[in-house]
Structures are given as C-alpha cells and as structure tokens.
C-alpha positions in Angstrom: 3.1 18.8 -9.4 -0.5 20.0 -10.9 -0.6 18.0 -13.9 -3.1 15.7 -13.0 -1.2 12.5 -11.6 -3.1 11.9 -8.6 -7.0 12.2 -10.8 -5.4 10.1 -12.9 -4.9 7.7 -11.0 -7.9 8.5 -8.9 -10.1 7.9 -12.0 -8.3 4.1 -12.1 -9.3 3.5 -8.5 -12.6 4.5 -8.6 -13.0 2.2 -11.9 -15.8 -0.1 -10.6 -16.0 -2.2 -14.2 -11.8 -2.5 -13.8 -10.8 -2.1 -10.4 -13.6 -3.1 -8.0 -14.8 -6.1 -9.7 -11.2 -7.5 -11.3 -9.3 -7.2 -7.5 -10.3 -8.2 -4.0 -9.3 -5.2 -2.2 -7.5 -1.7 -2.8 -5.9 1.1 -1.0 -5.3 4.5 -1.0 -2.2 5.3 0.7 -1.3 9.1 0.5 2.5 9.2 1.1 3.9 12.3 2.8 7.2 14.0 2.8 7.4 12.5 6.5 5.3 9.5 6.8 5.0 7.4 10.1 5.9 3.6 9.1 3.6 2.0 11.9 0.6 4.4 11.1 1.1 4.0 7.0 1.1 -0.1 7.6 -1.9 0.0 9.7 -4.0 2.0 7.1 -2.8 -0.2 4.3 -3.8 -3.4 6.5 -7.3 -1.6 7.4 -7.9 -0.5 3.4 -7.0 -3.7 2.0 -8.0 -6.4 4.9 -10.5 -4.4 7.1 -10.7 -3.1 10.3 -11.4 -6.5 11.9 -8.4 -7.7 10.4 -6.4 -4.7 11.8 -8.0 -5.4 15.2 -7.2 -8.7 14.9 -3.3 -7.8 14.0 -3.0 -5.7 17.0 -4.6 -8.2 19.0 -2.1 -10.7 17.9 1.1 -8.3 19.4 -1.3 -7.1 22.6 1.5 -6.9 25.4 4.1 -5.5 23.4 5.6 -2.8 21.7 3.8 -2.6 17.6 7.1 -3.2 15.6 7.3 -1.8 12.1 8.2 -5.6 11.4 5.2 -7.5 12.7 2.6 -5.1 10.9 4.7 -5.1 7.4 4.8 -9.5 8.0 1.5 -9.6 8.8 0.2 -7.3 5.8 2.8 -9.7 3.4 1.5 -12.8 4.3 -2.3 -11.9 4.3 -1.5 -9.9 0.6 0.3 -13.3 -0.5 -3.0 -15.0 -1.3 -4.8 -11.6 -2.8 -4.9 -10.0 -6.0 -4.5 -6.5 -4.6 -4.7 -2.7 -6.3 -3.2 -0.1 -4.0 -2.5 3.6 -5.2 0.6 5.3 -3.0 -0.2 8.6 -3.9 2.2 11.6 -3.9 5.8 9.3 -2.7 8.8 11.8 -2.2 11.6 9.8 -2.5 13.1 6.5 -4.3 14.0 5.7 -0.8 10.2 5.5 0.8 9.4 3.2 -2.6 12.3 0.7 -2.1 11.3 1.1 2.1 7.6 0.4 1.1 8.5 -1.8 -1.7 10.9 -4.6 0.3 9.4 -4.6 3.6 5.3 -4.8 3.2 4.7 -6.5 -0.5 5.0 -10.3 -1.9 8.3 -10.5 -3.5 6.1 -12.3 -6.1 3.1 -11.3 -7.7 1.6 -14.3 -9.1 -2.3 -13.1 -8.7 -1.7 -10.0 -11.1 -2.0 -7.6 -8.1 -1.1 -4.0 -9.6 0.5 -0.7 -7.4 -0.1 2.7 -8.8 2.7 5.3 -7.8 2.2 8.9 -8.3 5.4 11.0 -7.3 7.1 14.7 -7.5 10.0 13.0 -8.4 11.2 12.6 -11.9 14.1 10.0 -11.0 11.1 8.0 -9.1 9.8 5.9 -12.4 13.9 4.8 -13.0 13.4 3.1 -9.5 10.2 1.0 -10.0 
C-alpha cells in the first residue's frame, strides 16, 4: 500500500471530460478484507442504477429472504444494456475478483464499459 493506487484511480473517476460524460453511470465500491455480498451488490445497484432502482429490486423479492443471486441477476441484466465505469477499490484476494467478476457483470462487454481494480495484492493483476 501507500503508493498512490486508490488517487489514481480516484483522479479517473472524478474525470468529468472522460468519465462522467463518456459512461452512463459509475461506482465506487470499496472492497474490504471481509465484505458482505448482499450489502456490496446493493451499493453497486444504488451507485450505478439509483436508489429507486434499488427500491424497486427489493421490492421485486418483498416476502422473501434477499438472495445474493437475485441482487447479482438483477444488477447483470440492468448493466447488460449500460456502458458502465465502476472502481473496486482496495480488493484483497483473486478470489473476491473472480466472486465479483462471474456473479454480478455481463459476460460480454459490448458497450466499452471499463472496471478499475486497485489491490494489495501483487498476484491480483495475473487474475484480471
């Protein structure tokens, strides 16, 4: 750590001539060493979608129990259609990226949609 990764990338995000006017919505996701799943979806779908489109998520699975599944689905398909730029800042392990990777992103990226990973880890970059 303490080399600058995270105002690098920082810098990016706040980019208005790059970022805010070249994607239609971003994230900052801040990835601790324990992370909860359901809480870490649910900011990504409030960042990039809004918090009506959250509300309207948990409104969809009102009556039972939030599944990891439903809210990683749901963030998928609406990202699917979206040219998205989402920062996970500060990822531990190659483990939470292929986690984060498989279950709640397109497997194709045909809008140009760009994720910036800052990480401790030296192997991390090998597993991108």
């Amino acid at each position: 750590g303490g080399v600058g990764k995270t105002t690098l990338a920082r810098k990016a995000f706040e980019c208005k001539e790059d970022i805010v006017n070249n994607f239609s919505c971003r994230a900052w996701i801040t990835v601790s060493q324990t992370f909860s799943k359901i809480e870490m979806l649910k900011d990504m779908i409030m960042q990039l979608l809004g918090n009506e489109e959250l509300k309207k998520c948990l409104k969809e699975l009102e009556g039972k129990t939030v599944q990891v599944d439903d809210l990683a689905s749901y963030l998928r398909e609406k990202l699917q259609e979206k040219r998205y730029f989402i920062v996970l800042d500060d990822l531990w392990t190659t483990d939470a990226w292929r986690w984060i990777n498989d279950i709640a992103f397109p497997t194709t990226n045909i809008k140009g949609s760009r994720i910036i990973v800052t990480s401790r880890d030296i192997g991390l970059p090998l597993a991108l």
